[in-house]
DODREN-998044 format. One record per residue (C-alpha): x, y, z; residue in one letter. Coordinates in steps of 0.001 Angstrom, whole numbers, plus 524288, in hexadecimal, padded with zeros to 5 digits. Each point is the difference from the previous one (the first is absolute). Layout:
XYZA;...
//
This chain:
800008000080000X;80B2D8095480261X;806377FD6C7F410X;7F3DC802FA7F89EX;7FD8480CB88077FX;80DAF805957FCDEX;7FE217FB807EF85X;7F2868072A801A1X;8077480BFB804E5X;8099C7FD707F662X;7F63B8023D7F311X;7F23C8061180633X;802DB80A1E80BE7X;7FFAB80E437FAA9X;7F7618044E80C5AX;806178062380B74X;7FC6A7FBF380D44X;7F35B8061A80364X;800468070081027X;7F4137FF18806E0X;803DB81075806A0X;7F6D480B25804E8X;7F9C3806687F6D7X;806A080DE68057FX;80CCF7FA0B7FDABX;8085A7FD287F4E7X;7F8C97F3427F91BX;80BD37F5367F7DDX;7F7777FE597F38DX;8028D7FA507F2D1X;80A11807917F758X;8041D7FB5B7F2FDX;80D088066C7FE56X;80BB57F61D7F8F5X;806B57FE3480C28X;7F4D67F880805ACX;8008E7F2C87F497X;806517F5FC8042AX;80A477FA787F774X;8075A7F36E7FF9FX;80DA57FD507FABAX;804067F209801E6X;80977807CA80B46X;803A37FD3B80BBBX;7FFD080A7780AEFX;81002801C17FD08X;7FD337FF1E7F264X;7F736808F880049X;8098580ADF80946X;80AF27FC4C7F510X;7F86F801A97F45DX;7FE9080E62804FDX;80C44805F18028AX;7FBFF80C6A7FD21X;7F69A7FF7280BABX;803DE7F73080ADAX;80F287FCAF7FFFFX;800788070B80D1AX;7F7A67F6D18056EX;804F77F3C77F9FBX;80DF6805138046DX;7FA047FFD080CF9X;7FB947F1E57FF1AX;80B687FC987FB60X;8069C8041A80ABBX;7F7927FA5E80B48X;7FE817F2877F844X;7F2C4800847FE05X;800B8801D87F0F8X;801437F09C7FD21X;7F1D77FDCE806A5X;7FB5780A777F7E4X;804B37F5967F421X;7F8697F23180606X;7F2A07FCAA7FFD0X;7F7C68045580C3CX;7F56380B5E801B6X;8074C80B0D80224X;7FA8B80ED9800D9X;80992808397FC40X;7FD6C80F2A8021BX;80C31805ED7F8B9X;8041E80DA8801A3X;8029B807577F2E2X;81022804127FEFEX;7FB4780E2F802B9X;7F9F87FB8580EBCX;80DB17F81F80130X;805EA80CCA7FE8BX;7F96E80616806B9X;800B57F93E80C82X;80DE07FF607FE3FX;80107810037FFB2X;7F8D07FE4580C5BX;808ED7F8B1807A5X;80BA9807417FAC4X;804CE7F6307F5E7X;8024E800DE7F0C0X;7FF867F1147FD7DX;7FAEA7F2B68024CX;80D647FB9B802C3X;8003E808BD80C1BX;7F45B7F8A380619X;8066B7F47980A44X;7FACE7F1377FCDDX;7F6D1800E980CB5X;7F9C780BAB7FB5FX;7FD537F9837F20EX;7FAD67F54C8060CX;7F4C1809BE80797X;7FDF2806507F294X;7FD947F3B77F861X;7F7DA7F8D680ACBX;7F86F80C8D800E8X;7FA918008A7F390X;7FD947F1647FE1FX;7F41D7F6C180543X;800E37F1867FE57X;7F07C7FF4E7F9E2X;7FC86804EC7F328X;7F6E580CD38017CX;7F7C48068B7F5C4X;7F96780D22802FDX;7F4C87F8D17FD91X;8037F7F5E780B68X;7FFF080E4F80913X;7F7A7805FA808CCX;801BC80D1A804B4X;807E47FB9680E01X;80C067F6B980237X;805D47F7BB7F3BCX;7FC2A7F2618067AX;80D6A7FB1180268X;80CDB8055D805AFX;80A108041E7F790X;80D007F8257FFA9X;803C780A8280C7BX;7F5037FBE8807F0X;7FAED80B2A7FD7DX;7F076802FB7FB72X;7FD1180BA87F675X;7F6B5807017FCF8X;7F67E801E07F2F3X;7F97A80B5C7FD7DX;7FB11807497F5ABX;7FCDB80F437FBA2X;7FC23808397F420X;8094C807997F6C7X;7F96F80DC57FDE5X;80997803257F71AX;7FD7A7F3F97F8A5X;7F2517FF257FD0FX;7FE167FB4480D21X;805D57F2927FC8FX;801E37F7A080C13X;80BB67FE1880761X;805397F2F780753X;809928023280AEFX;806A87F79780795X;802E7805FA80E11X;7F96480C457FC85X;80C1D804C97F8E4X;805717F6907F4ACX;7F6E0801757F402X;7FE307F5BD7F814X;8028C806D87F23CX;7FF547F0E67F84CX;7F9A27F48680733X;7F9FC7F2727FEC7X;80BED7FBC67F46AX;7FE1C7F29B80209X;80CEA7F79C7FF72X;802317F11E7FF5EX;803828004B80F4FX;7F61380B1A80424X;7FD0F80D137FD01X;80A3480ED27FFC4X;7F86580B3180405X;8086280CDC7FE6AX;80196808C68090EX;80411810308004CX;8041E7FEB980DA0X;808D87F5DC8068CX;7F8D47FA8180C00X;80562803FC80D0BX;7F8547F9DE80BF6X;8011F8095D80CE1X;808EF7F99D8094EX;7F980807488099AX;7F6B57F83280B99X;7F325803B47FF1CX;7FDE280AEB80AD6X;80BF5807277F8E6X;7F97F7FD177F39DX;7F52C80646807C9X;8081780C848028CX;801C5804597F23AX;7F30B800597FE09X;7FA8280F6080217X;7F28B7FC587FE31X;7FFB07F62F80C95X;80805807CB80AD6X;7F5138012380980X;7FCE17EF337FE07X;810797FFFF80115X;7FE838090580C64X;7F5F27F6D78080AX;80A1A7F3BA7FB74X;80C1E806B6805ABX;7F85D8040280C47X;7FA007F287802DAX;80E237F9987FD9AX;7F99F7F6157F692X;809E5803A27F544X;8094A7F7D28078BX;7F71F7F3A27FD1EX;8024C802D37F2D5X;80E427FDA17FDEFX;7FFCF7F2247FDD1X;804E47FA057F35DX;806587F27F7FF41X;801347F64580A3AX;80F0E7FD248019EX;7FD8B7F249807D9X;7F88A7FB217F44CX;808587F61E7F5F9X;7FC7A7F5017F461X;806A97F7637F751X;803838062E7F40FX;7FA557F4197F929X;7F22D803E980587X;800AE80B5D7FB65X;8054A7FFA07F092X;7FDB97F12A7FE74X;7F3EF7FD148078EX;7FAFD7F507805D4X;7F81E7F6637F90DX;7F3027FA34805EBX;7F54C7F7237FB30X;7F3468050B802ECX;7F1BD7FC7C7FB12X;804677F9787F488X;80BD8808BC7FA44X;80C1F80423803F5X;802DA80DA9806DFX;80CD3806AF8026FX;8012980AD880B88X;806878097F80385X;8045A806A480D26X;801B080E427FF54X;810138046D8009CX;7FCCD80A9780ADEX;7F5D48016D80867X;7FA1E80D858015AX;7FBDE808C7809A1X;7F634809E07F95BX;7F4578083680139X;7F3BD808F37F9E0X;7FD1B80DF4804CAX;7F2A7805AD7FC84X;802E680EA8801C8X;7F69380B0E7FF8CX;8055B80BBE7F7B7X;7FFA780DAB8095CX;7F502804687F46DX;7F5C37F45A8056FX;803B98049580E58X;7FCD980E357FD89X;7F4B47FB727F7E7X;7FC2C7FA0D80F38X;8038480B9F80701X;80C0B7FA72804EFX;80A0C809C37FD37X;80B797FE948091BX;8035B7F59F8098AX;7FA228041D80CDAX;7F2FF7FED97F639X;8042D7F2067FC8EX;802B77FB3280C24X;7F36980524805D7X;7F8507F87D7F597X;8064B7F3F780183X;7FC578021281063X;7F3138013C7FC30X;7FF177F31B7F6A7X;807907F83D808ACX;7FBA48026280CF6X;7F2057FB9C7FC0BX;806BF7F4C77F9E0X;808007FCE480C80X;7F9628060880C1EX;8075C7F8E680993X;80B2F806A07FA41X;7F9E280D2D7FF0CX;8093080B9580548X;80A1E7F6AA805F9X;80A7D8013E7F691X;7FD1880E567F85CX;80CFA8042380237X;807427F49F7FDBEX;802B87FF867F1A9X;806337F3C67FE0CX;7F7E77F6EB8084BX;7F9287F6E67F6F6X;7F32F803F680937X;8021A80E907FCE2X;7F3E2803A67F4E3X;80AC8807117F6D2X;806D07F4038008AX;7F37B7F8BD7FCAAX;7FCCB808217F477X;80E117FE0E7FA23X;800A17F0AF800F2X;7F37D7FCB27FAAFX;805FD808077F50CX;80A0C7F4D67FE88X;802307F3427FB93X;80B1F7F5C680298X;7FB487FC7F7F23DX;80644803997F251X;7F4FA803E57F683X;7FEEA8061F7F351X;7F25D8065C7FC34X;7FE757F52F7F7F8X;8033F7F4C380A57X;7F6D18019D80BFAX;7F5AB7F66B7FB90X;804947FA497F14AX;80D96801797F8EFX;7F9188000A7F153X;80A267FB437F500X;7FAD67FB447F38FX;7F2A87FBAA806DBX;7F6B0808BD805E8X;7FB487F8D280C99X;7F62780A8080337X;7F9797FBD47F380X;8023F7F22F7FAE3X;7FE7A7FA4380D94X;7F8E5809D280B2DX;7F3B9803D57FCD0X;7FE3B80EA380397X;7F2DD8020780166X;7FFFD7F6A880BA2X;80DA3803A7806DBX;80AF58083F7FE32X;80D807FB0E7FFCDX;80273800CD80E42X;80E3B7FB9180993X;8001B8042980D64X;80F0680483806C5X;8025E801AC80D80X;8057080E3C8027FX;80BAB805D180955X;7F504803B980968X;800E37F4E2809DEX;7F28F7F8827FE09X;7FA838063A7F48DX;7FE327FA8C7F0F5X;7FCA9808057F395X;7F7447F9CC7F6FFX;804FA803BA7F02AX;7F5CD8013C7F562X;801C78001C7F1DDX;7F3A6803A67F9BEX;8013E805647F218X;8013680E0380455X;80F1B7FC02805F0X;803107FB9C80D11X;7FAC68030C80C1AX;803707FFA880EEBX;7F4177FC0780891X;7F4437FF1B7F780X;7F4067FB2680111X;7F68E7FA377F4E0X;802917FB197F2D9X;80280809687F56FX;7F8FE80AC67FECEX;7F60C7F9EF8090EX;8085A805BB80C84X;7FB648062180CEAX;80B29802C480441X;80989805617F58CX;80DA47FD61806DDX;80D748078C7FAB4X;804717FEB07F345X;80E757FE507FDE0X;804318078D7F33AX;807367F8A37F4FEX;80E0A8036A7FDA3X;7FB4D808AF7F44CX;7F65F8069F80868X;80B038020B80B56X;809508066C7F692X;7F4AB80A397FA19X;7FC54801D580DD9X;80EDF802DA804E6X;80277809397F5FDX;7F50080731800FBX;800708019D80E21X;80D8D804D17FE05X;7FD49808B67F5DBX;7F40680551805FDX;80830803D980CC2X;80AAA8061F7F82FX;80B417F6C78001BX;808417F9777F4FBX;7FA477F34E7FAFAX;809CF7F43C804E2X;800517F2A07FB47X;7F7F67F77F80677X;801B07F0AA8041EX;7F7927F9BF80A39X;8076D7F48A8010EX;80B027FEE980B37X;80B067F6A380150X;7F7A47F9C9808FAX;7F24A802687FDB7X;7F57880A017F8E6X;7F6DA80AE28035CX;7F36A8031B7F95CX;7F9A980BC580074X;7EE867FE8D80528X;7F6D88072D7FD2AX;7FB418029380EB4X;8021B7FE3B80E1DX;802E67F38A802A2X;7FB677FA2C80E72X;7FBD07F34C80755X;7F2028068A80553X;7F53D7FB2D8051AX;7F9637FF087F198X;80B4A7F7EE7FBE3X;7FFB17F56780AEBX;7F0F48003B801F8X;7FA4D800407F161X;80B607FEE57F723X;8058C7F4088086EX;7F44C7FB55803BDX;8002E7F59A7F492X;803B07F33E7FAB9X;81008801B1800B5X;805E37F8757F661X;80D197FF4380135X;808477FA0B7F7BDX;80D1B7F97A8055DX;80A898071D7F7BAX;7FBE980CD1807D9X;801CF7F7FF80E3DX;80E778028F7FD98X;8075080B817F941X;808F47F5EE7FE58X;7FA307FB1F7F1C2X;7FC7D80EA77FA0EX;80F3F805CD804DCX;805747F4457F7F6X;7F84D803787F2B3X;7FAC27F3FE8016EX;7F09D8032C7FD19X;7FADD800AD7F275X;80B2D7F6CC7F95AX;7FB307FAE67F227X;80CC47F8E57FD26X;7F7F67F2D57FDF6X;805A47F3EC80978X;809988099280611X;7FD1B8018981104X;805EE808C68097FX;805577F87480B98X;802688043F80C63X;8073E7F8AC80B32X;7FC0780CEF809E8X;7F333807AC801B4X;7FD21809E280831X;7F5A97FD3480B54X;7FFFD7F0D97FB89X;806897F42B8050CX;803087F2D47FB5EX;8018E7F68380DA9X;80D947FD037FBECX;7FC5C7FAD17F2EBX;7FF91808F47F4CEX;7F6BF7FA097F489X;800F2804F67F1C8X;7F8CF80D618029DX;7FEC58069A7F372X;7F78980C237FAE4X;7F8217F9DF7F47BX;8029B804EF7F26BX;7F3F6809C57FAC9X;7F7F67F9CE7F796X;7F0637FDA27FCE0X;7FEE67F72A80AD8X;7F5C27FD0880AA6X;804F6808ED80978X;7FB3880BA080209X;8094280BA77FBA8X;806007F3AF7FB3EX;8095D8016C80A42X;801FC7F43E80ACDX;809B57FAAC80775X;8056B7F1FB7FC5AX;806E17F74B80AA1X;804347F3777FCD8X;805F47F563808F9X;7FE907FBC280E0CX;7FC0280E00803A3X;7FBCA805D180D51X;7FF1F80EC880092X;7FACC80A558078FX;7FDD880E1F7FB1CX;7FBB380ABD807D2X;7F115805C07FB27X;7FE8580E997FD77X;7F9178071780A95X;7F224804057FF23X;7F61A80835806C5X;7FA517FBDC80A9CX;7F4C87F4477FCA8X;7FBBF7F46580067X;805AF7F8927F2BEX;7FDB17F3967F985X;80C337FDDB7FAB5X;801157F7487F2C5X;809FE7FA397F83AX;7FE4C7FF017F148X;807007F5487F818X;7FFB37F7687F5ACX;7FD157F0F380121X;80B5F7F6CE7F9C4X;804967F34D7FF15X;80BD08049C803D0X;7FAD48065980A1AX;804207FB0A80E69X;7F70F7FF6A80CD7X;8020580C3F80960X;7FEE18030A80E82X;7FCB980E6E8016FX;803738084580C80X;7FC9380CF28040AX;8029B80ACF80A82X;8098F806CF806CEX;80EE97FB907FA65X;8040B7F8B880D30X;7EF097F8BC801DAX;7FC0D7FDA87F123X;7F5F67F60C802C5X;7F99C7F4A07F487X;7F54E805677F8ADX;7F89C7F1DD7FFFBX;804FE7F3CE7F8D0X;80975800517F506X;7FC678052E7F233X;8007F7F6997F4DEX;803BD809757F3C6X;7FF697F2687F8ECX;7F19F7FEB280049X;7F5308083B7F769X;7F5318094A80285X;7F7FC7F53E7F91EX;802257F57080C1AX;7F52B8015180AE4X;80955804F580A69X;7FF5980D657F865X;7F32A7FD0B7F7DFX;8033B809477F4D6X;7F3B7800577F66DX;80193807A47F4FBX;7F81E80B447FF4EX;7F2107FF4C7F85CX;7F58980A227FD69X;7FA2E8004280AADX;8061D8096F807F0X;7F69C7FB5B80CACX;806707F2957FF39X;80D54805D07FD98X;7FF348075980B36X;7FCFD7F1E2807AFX;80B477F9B57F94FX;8097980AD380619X;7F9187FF8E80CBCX;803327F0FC8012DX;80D25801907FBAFX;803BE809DD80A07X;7F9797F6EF809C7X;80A927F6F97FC90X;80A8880B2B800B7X;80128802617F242X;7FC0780A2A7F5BBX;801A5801367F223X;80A0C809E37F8B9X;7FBAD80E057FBB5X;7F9548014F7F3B2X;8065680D077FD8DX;80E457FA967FAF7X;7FEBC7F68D7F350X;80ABA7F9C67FAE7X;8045F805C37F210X;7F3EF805EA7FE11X;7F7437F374803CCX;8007D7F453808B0X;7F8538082C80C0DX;808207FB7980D6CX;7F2997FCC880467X;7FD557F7C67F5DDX;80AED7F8F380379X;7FF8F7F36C8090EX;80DC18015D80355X;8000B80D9E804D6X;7FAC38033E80BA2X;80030805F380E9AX;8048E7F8FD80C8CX;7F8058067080C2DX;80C257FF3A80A11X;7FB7D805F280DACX;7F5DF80A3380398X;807A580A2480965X;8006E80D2280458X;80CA9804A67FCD6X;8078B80D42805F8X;808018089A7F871X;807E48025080BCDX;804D17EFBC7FE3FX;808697F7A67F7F9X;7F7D67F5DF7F954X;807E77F4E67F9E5X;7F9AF7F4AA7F6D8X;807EC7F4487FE95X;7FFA77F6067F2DBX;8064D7F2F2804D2X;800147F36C7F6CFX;7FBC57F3F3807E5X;803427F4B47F689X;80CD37FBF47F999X;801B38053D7F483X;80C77806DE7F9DFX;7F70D804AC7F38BX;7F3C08068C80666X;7FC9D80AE77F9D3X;7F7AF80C1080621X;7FC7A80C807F9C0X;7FCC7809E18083DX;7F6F480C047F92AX;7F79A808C680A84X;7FC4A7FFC380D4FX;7F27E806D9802A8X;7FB5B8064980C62X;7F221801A77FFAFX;7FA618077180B4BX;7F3C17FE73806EEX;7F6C7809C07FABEX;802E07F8437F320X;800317F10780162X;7F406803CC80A38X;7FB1480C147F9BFX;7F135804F27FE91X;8030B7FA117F089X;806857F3957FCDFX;80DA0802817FACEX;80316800FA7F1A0X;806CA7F5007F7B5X;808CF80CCC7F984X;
//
């Protein structure tokens, strides 16, 4: 299927990506200028560098140098974003230098790994947010768009807000060259000094200094962390439901995190105009939220209990997150389309914040992405706060800046070790947020229970039978016996988000739960029945008294055998409604029918897809809850998947109205 996407690109595509923006910002549309046709040569990315002296022997001259020019001559699925000779030079004029030659063989290397990514992107494989992978720095960047008024108003692709793509999508034998005006230069700054520069966000930069919390942001890689360089480059091969897999563990493993910052412009626009103003607003939210707490800590700005400090931390994530990443990484199929179906949900992943005890729930309707929203699409009562595309950041930033008299700077949300967005409103955990937004089915799916998976790039992979590994996760543990744990590759499968969890082997692990607002839950485990499948014991509670839930799970069996009794559903909605009712008697419930698989196959409809009923609890946000997985028969092969957890409160699984099947 891949290889039949890229010949498609290589004859058919002459559309540019299309960006879902506000309609009061700068829209990417279709423009059929020449440097938008693809073309293909028979080349190879070198090839193609060579066969063009005239405009990139700088760059070749720097892959030459660090090595990297010979994998720019083998097969693979390379995206190669080229600066022109003229960007070479003038990045060299910047630093001081005249030549290539005066560049060291370390700082080649940065250069070349910079502007190369290991998967083969088209604009038209692009949203407006985060390319989907890292490039060959371990570094994300950023695609953007914007219109050239002195060109008919022609679109404009970016990369990092500052390299134009001026040719892109020439397809080669071994990828695709996309040439750029501008070599790429990623900030080597941490985020809060990434933070600094910006003029438009001093008094959000303020409240972080004063609180301390900028010091929680300095993490980058962990130093303790090592793996064989054979997992890494090689991989390791696996046999799993019928074909064989190869993973790989990440080289480093990452410390990084989101900021969702609110420009001094939407602050003003709130009457908040200095910090004594902020800090007296966040009292106000915050002591309602927290009443114990109320006027015990006012003064005491970096105390984690101080309501400044509160407003700054649930502005933060220990989460790495594109625009484009918070609930599906899109590349080459659209999810929110083929598989969800949006007049019954939006795409929806829920992330616990830096605000001890608190969550944000992030919505991805088709007017962009929102923080805290309640409803499904424009069917909303409670509208949330949108988080503005790169494009509509940078027309935002430089407006701002222009409108309060200052010189328009470059601008680059991303940070060595994280990203900022700019929202478009105050952002707060309230009382509507934990009793109506929250008040709802959460369904959270188990690559946001760590940071570990989204800080490796490990979310949204479409390389086929190709698995992240990882031998360490944050908040889990393995018992002393670490299984195969891998991040499942992105495809059209019966997963919703089609993102899950595999572990494989003669696994028992725990993993600490997000917290939630105070309720009383029934918590439920969706999966997938298998003949590979194993039988489970299931624990719960607090980390050191995780108790069974019940007898063991047999993933082997089907919803079709009477200890689940799943009955496909008829016409008869009245008997329908019986069928669930004596399902969940027996602790069992079918899938959504919201999430189809490649456009059919309903999860519903499915007799292998359904929802455990673990424990009914009420759960404190104030606690560590811990669910443990253990596999209770011999068997070196078992297989797991692990999709979404839901927790389903009270007012819903024994609501005034039976609970939807969305």
């Amino acid at each position: 299927m891949k290889t039949m996407n890229k010949m498609l690109k290589r004859t058919l595509y002459s559309v540019l990506c299309t960006l879902c923006l506000m309609p009061a910002f700068t829209s990417c549309g279709d423009d059929l200028s020449q440097e938008n046709y693809y073309t293909f040569t028979g080349e190879m990315v070198s090839d193609y560098l060579d066969n063009r002296p005239e405009t990139f022997s700088q760059f070749t001259q720097i892959l030459q140098k660090s090595g990297m020019y010979g994998m720019m001559a083998t097969y693979g699925t390379y995206t190669c974003l080229a600066p022109t000779n003229e960007a070479v030079n003038e990045y060299l004029r910047d630093r001081g230098l005249s030549s290539v030659d005066q560049l060291t063989k370390a700082e080649c290397d940065t250069l070349s790994w910079n502007h190369i990514l290991t998967e083969t992107y088209f604009t038209t494989d692009l949203a407006d947010g985060n390319f989907p992978s890292a490039n060959m720095n371990d570094r994300f960047l950023t695609f953007s768009c914007d219109s050239d008024a002195l060109n008919d108003g022609n679109v404009m692709y970016y990369v990092n807000m500052a390299s134009k793509l001026i040719v892109r999508d020439d397809s080669v034998e071994n990828g695709v060259v996309h040439t750029l005006d501008h070599v790429i230069q990623p900030s080597s700054l941490y985020l809060p000094e990434k933070l600094q520069e910006d003029k438009n966000i001093t008094l959000f930069m303020s409240a972080l200094t004063l609180t301390g919390l900028n010091d929680s942001l300095y993490s980058y890689l962990d130093e303790k962390y090592s793996v064989g360089t054979d997992s890494i480059y090689k991989g390791i091969i696996f046999h799993r439901t019928g074909a064989n897999y190869r993973m790989y563990y990440p080289e480093k493993r990452m410390k990084r995190y989101t900021a969702f910052v609110e420009t001094n412009q939407v602050f003003a626009d709130a009457g908040i105009n200095n910090l004594d103003d902020l800090k007296a607003y966040a009292k106000q939210v915050y002591d309602e939220m927290f009443p114990d707490d109320a006027g015990q800590y006012d003064e005491d700005w970096t105390n984690r209990k101080n309501p400044l400090n509160r407003f700054i931390a649930y502005h933060l994530l220990p989460y790495y997150g594109g625009v484009n990443d918070f609930t599906i990484s899109e590349s080459g199929i659209d999810y929110k389309t083929t598989c969800a179906m949006p007049n019954l949900i939006d795409c929806t992943d829920w992330y616990t914040t830096m605000l001890p005890g608190t969550v944000m729930k992030m919505s991805s309707p088709s007017e962009g992405l929102f923080i805290n929203r309640k409803g499904v699409a424009s069917r909303y009562s409670v509208k949330g706060i949108m988080v503005y595309t790169p494009s509509e950041m940078k027309t935002i930033h430089d407006k701002l800046l222009e409108d309060a008299g200052y010189e328009i700077e470059p601008l680059n949300q991303q940070a060595l070790n994280g990203i900022y967005h700019y929202i478009d409103g105050i952002l707060t955990y309230n009382t509507t947020t934990r009793d109506v937004v929250f008040n709802d089915r959460i369904r959270w799916n188990v690559i946001t229970m760590s940071s570990e998976f989204l800080n490796a790039g490990a979310r949204g992979n479409t390389n086929g039978q190709h698995l992240t590994g990882f031998k360490q996760v944050d908040g889990w543990d393995f018992h002393g016996i670490v299984p195969t744990l891998a991040l499942r590759e992105r495809g059209v499968w019966m997963a919703t988000y089609s993102d899950a969890v595999d572990l494989i082997g003669q696994f028992d692990v725990s993993f600490k739960l997000p917290p939630v607002p105070a309720n009383t839950y029934e918590i439920r485990f969706a999966y997938g029945a298998g003949n590979d499948r194993g039988v489970v014991q299931i624990y719960f509670g607090e980390k050191d008294n995780m108790q069974p839930m019940g007898l063991p799970i047999d993933f082997r069996i089907w919803g079709g055998d009477p200890s689940i009794g799943w009955v496909a559903d008829t016409e008869d909605n009245e008997e329908n409604r019986a069928i669930d009712k004596a399902m969940h008697n027996r602790g069992f419930m079918k899938d959504m029918d919201s999430w189809n698989q490649g456009g059919s196959n309903n999860l519903r409809a499915n007799n292998g897809k359904y929802r455990k009923i673990l424990t009914t609890q009420a759960l404190d946000p104030n606690k560590e809850y811990w669910l443990r997985i253990k596999l209770v028969i011999e068997n070196s092969e078992a297989e797991l998947p692990i999709n979404y957890f839901e927790f389903c409160p009270k007012s819903v699984y024994a609501g005034l109205t039976a609970e939807d099947t969305h």
